[in-house]
MILOLUM-102586 format. One record per residue: residue in one letter; x, z negated, y of N, C-alpha, C, O in turn; residue number from 1. Coordinates in steps of 0.1 Angstrom, whole numbers. Atoms other than C-alpha are relative to their C-alpha. Layout:
BEGIN
A,X,Z,Y,X,Z,Y,X,Z,Y,X,Z,Y,NUM
...
# end
This chain:
BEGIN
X,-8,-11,5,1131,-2312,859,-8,8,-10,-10,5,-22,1
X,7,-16,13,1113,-2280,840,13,7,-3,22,13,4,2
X,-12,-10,6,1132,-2265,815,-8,13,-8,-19,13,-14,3
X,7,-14,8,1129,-2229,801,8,6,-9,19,10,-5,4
X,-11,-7,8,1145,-2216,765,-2,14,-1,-13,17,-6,5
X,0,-16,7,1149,-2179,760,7,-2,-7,18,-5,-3,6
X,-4,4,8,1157,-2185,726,-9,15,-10,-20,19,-10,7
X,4,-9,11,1160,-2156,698,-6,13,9,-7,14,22,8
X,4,-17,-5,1145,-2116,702,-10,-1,11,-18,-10,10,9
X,8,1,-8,1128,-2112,730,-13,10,-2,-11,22,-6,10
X,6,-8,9,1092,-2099,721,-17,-1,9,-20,-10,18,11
X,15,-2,-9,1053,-2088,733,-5,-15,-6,-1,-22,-15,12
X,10,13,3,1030,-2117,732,-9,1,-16,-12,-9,-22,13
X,9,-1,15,1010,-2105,697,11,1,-10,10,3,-23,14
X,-10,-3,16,1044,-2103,678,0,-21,-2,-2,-27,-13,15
X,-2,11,2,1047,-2139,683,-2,-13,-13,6,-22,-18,16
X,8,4,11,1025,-2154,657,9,5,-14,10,-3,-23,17
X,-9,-7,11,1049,-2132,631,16,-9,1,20,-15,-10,18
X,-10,7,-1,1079,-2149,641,-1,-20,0,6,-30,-3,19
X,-1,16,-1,1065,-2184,645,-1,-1,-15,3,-12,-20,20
X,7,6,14,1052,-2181,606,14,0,-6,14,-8,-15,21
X,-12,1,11,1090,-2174,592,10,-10,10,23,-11,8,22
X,-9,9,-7,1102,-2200,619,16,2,5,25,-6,6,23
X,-10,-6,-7,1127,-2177,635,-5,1,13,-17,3,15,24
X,-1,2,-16,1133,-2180,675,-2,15,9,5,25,9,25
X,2,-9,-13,1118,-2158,702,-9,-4,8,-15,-14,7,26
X,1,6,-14,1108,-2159,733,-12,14,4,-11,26,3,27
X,7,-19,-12,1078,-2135,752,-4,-6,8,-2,-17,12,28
X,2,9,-19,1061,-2140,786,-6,-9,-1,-4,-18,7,29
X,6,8,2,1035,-2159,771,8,-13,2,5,-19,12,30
X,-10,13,2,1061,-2191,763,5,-3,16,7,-14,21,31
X,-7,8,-12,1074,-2187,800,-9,-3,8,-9,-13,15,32
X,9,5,-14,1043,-2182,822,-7,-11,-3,-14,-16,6,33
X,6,12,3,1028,-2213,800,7,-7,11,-1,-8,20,34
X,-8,9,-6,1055,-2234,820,3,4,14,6,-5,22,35
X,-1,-2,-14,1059,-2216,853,-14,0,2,-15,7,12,36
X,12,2,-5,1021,-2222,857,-1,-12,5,-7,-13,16,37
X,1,16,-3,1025,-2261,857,6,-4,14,4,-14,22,38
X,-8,8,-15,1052,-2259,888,-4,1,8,-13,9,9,39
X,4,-1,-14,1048,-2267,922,13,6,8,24,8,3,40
X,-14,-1,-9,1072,-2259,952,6,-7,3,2,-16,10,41
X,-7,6,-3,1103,-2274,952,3,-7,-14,9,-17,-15,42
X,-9,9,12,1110,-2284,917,11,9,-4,14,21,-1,43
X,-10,-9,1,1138,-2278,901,0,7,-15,-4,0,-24,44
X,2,-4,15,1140,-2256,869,14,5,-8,23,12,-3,45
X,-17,-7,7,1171,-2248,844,-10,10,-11,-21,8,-16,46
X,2,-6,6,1166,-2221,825,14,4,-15,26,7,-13,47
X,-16,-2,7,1188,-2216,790,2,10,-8,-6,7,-17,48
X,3,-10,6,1192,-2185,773,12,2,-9,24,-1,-6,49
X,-7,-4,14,1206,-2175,739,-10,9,-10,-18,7,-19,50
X,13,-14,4,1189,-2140,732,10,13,-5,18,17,3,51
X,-4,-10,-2,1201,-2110,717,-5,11,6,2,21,6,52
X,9,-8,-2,1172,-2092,731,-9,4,-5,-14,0,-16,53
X,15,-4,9,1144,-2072,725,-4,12,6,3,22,7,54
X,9,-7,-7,1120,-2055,742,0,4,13,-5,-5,20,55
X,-3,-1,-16,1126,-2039,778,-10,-7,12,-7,-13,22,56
X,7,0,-10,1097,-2040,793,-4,-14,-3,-7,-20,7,57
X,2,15,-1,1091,-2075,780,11,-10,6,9,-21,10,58
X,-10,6,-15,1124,-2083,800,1,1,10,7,-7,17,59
X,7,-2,-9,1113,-2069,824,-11,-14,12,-9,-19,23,60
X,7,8,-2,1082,-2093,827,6,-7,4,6,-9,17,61
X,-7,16,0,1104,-2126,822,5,2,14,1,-6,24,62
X,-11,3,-10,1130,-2114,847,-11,4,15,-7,4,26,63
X,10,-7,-14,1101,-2100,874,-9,-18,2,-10,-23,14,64
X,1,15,-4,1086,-2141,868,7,-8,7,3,-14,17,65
X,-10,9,-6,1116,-2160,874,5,7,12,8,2,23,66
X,-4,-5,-17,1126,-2137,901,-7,-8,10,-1,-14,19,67
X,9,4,-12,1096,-2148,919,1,-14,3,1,-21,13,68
X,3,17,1,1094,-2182,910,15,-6,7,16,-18,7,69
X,-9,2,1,1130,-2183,922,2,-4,21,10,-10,28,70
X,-1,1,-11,1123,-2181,956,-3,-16,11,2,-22,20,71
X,3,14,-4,1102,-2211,962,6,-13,-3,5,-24,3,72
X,-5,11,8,1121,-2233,935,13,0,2,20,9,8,73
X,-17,-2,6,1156,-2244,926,2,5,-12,4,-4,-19,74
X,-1,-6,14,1160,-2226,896,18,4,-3,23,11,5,75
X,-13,0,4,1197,-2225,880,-2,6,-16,-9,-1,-23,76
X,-5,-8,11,1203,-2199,846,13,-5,-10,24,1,-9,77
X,-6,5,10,1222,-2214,821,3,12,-18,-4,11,-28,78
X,-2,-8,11,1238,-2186,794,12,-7,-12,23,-10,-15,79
X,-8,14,10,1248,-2208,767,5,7,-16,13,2,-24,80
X,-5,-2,12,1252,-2187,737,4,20,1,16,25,2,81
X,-1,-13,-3,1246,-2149,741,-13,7,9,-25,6,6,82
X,13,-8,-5,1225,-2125,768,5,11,-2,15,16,4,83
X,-1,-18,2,1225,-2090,756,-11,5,-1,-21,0,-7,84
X,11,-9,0,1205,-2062,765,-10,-4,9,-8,-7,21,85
X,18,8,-5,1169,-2074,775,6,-15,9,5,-19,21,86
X,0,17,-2,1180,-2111,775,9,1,15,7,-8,23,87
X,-11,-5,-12,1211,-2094,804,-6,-5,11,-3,-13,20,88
X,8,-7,-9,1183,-2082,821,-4,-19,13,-2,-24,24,89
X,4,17,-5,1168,-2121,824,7,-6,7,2,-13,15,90
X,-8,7,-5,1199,-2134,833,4,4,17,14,-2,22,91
X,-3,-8,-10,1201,-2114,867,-11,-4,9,-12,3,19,92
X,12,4,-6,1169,-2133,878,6,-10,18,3,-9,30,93
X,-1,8,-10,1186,-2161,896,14,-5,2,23,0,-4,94
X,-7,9,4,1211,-2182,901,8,-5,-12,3,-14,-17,95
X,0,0,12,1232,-2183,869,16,-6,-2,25,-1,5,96
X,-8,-2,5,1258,-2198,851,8,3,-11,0,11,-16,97
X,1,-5,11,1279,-2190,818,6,-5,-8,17,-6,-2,98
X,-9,10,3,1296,-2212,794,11,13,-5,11,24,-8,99
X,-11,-7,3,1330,-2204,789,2,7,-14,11,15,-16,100
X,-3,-7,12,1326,-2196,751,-13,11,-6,-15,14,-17,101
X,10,-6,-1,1295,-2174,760,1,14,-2,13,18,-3,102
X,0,-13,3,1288,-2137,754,-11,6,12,-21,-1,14,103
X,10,-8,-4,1270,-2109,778,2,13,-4,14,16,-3,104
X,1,-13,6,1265,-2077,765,-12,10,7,-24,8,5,105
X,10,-15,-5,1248,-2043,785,3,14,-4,14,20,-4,106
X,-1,-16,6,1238,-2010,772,-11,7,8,-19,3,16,107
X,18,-5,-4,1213,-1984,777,-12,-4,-11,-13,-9,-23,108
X,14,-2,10,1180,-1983,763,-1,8,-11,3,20,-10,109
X,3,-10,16,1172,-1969,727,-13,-1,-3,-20,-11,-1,110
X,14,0,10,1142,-1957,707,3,8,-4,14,14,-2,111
X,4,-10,9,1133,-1934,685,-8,11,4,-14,10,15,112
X,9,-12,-3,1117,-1900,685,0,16,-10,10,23,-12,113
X,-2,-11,10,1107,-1872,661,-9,9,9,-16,5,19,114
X,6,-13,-5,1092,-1837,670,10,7,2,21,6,-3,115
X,-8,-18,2,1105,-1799,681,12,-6,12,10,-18,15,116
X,-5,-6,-10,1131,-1794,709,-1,-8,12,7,-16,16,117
X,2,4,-13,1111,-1804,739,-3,-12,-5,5,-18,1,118
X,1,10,4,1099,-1836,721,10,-12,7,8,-22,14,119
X,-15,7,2,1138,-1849,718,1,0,16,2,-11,22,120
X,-5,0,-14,1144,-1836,754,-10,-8,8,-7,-14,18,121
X,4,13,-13,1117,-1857,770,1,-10,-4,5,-17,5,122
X,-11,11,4,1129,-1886,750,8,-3,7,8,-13,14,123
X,-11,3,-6,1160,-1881,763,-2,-3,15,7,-10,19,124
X,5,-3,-12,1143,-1877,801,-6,-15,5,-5,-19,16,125
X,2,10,1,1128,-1908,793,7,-11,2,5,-18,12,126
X,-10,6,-2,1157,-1929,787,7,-5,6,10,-17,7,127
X,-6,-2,-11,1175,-1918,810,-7,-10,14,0,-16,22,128
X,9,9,-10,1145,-1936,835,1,-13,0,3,-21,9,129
X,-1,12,-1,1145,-1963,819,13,-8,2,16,-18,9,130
X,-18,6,-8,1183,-1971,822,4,-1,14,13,-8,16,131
X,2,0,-13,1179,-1965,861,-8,-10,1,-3,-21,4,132
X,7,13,-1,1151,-1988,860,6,-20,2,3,-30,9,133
X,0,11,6,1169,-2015,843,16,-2,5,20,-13,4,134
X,-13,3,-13,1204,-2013,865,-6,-4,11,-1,-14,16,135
X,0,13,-12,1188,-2025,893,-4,-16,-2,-4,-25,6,136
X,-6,17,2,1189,-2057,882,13,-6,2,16,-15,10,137
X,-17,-4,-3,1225,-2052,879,7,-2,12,15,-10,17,138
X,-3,-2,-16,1229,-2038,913,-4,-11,6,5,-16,12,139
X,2,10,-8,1209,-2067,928,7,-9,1,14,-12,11,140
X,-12,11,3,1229,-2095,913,8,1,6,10,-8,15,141
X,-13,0,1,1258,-2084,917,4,7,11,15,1,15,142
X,-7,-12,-7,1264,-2053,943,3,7,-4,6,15,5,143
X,-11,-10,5,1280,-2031,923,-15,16,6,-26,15,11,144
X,9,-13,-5,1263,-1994,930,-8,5,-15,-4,3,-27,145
X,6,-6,8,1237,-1976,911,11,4,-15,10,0,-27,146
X,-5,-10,9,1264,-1951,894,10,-12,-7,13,-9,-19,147
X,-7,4,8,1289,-1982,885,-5,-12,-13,1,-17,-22,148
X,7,3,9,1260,-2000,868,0,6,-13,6,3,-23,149
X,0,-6,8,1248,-1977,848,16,12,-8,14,22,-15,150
X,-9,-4,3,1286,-1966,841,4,-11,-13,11,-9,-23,151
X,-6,13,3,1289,-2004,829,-11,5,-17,-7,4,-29,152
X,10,0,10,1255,-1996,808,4,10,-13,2,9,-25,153
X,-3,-16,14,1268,-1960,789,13,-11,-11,12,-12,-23,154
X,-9,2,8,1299,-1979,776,0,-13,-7,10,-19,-11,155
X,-2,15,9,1283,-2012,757,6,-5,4,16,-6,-4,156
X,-9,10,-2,1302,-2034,778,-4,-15,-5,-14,-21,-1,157
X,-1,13,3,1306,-2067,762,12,-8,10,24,-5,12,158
X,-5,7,-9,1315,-2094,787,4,-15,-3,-4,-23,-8,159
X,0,19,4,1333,-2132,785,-5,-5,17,-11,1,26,160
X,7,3,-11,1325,-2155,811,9,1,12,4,-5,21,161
X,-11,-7,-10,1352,-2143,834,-3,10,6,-4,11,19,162
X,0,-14,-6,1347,-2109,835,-13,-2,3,-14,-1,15,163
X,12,2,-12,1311,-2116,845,2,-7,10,-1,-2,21,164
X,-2,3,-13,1318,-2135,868,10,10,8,6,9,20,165
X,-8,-8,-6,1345,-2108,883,-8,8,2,-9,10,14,166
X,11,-11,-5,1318,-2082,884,-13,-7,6,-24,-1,7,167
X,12,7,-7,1295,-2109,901,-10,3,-7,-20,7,0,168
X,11,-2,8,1271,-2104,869,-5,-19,-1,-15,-23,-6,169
X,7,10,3,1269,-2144,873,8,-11,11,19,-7,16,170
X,-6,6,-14,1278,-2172,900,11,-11,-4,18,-15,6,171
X,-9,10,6,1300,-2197,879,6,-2,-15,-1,1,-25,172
X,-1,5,14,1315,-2206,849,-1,-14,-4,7,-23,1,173
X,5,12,5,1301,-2234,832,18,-13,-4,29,-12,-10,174
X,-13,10,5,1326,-2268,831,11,2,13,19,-6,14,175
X,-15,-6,-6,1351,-2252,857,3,-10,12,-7,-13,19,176
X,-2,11,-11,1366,-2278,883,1,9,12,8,18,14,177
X,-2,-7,-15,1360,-2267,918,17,-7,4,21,-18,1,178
X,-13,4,-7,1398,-2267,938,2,-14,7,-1,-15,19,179
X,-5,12,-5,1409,-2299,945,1,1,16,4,12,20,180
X,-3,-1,-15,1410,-2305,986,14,-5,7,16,-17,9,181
X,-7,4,-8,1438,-2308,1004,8,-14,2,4,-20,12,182
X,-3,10,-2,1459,-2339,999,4,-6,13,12,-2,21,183
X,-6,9,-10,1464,-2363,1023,11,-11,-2,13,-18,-13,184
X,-7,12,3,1493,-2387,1032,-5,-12,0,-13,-17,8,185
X,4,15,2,1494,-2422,1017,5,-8,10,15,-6,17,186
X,-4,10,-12,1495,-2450,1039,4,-11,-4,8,-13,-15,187
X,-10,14,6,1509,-2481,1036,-18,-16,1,-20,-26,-6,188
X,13,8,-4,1473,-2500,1049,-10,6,8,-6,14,17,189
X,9,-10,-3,1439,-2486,1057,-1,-6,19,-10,-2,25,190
X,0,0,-15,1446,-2497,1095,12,6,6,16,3,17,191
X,-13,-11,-3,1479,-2470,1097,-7,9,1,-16,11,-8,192
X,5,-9,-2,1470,-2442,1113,11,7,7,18,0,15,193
X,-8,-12,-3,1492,-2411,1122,-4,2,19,-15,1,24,194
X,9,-1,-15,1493,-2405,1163,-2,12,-2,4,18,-11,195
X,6,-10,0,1474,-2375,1171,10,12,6,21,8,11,196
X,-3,-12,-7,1486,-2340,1183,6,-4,12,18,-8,14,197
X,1,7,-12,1475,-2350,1218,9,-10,5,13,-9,17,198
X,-3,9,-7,1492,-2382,1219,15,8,-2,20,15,6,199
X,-13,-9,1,1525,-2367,1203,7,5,16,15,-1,22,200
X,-3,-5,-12,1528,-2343,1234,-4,-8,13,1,-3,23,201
X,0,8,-11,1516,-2370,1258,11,-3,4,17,1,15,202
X,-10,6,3,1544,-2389,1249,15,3,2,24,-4,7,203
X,-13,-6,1,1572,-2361,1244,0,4,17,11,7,23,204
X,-4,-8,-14,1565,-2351,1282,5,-11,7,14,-9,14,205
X,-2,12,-6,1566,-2386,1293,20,-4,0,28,-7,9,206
X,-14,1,5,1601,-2388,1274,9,13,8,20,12,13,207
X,-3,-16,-12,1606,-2350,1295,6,-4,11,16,1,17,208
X,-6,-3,-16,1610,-2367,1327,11,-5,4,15,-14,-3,209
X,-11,1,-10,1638,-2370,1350,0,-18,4,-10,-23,8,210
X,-4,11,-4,1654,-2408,1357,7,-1,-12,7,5,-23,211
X,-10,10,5,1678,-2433,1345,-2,-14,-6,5,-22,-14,212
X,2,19,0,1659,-2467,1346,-7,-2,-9,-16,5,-13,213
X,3,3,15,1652,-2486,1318,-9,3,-4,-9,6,-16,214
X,11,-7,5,1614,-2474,1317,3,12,-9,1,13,-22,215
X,-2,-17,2,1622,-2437,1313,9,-3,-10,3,0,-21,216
X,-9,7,15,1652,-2452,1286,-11,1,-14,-13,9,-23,217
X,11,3,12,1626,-2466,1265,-13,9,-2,-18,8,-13,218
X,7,-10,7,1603,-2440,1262,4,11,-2,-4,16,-9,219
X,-10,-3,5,1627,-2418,1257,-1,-2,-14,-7,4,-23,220
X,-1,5,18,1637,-2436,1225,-9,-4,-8,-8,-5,-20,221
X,12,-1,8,1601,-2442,1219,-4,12,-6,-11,11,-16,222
X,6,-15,3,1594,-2404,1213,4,2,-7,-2,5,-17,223
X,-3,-8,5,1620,-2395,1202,2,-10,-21,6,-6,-32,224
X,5,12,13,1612,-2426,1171,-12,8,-5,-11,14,-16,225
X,14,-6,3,1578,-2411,1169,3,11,-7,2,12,-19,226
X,-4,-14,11,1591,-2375,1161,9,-5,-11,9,-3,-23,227
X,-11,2,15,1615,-2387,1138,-9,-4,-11,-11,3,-21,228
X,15,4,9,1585,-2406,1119,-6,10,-5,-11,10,-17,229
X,9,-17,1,1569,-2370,1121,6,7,-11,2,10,-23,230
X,-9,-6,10,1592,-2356,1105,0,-1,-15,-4,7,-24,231
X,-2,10,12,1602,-2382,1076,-16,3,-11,-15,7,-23,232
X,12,-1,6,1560,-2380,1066,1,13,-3,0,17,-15,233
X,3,-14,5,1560,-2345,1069,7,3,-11,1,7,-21,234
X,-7,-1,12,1590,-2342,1046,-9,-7,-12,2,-11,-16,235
X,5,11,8,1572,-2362,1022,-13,7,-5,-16,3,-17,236
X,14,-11,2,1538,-2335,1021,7,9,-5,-1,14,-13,237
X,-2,-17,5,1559,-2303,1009,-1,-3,-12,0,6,-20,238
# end
């Protein structure tokens, strides 16, 4: 079993060294492709994330790794605390599920930008790309279309683990009991067995036919014993 934390801002590989020295949590590609280097095909990998995000294009990276690596491996997503933004991005790689007391959160992209007029406006031009860019992640997961992605993206949706799962942003919720199957009736001893369909109707035709003499009597009152039994059990299932 390989495990992978996306833990804390998500960040370029030269910020790292800054964050390890004040012993605050992040994550960049460096930490993941260390450990997707070591696998072979066919292991299995959990991945656990608790990221507020970071950096796009370095979510990018992560989520464009595990994508790949997702194909040959078993890989399972584990969102255990919060994926927003960037960290979203990650979570849309594979396979994923979300603990029930979890957070997802998607927006667009932001930065900064000073200069005239046209400056602001290709900023904005900018943006705008990259928010297209970073919906199809979205769209893949999930299905939803371009325009209801990036619809989901303009309004900061913050998500529990429900509503991602209802927008198919993830495949489970963590803990959740799959539906019980279908009870069956109890028996009295594991050599009681119910007659079939088949014999049922063998039986009732047999009891169908025409005569008086004691054969035809008794199966007769065999059948119609049998249905009544049918019955009694069945009452007994509603």
């Amino acid at each position: 079993m390989v495990k992978i934390n996306i833990r804390g801002v998500i960040i370029p590989n030269d910020y790292k060294w800054y964050y390890d020295w004040f012993g605050e949590d992040s994550t960049c590609p460096k930490d993941v492709h260390s450990i997707l280097d070591t696998i072979t095909d066919g292991d299995e990998i959990e991945v656990y994330i608790n990221s507020p995000g970071g950096v796009i294009d370095v979510g990018s990276e992560i989520y464009t790794a595990l994508r790949k690596v997702s194909d040959k491996c078993n890989m399972k997503i584990f969102i255990v605390g919060e994926a927003c933004s960037a960290a979203s991005v990650i979570a849309m790689a594979g396979y994923s599920e979300m603990s029930p007391t979890a957070l997802m959160m998607v927006h667009c992209v932001s930065s900064g930008a000073r200069g005239n007029h046209n400056d602001l406006e290709h900023m904005a031009e900018v943006l705008r790309t990259a928010d297209r860019a970073m919906c199809t992640a979205y769209s893949s997961k999930s299905g939803m279309t371009e325009k209801e992605a990036l619809a989901m993206m303009e309004a900061e949706t913050w998500l529990t683990a429900e509503e991602a799962k209802k927008r198919n942003l993830i495949d489970a919720v963590m803990f959740q009991k799959e539906e019980e199957p279908e009870s069956i009736p109890l028996v009295a001893g594991p050599l009681f067995r119910l007659p079939t369909k088949e014999q049922l109707n063998k039986v009732k035709n047999m009891a169908d036919c025409q005569g008086t003499d004691d054969n035809a009597i008794f199966l007769r009152e065999k059948a119609q014993a049998t249905l009544n039994l049918k019955k009694i059990i069945g009452g007994r299932r509603k």
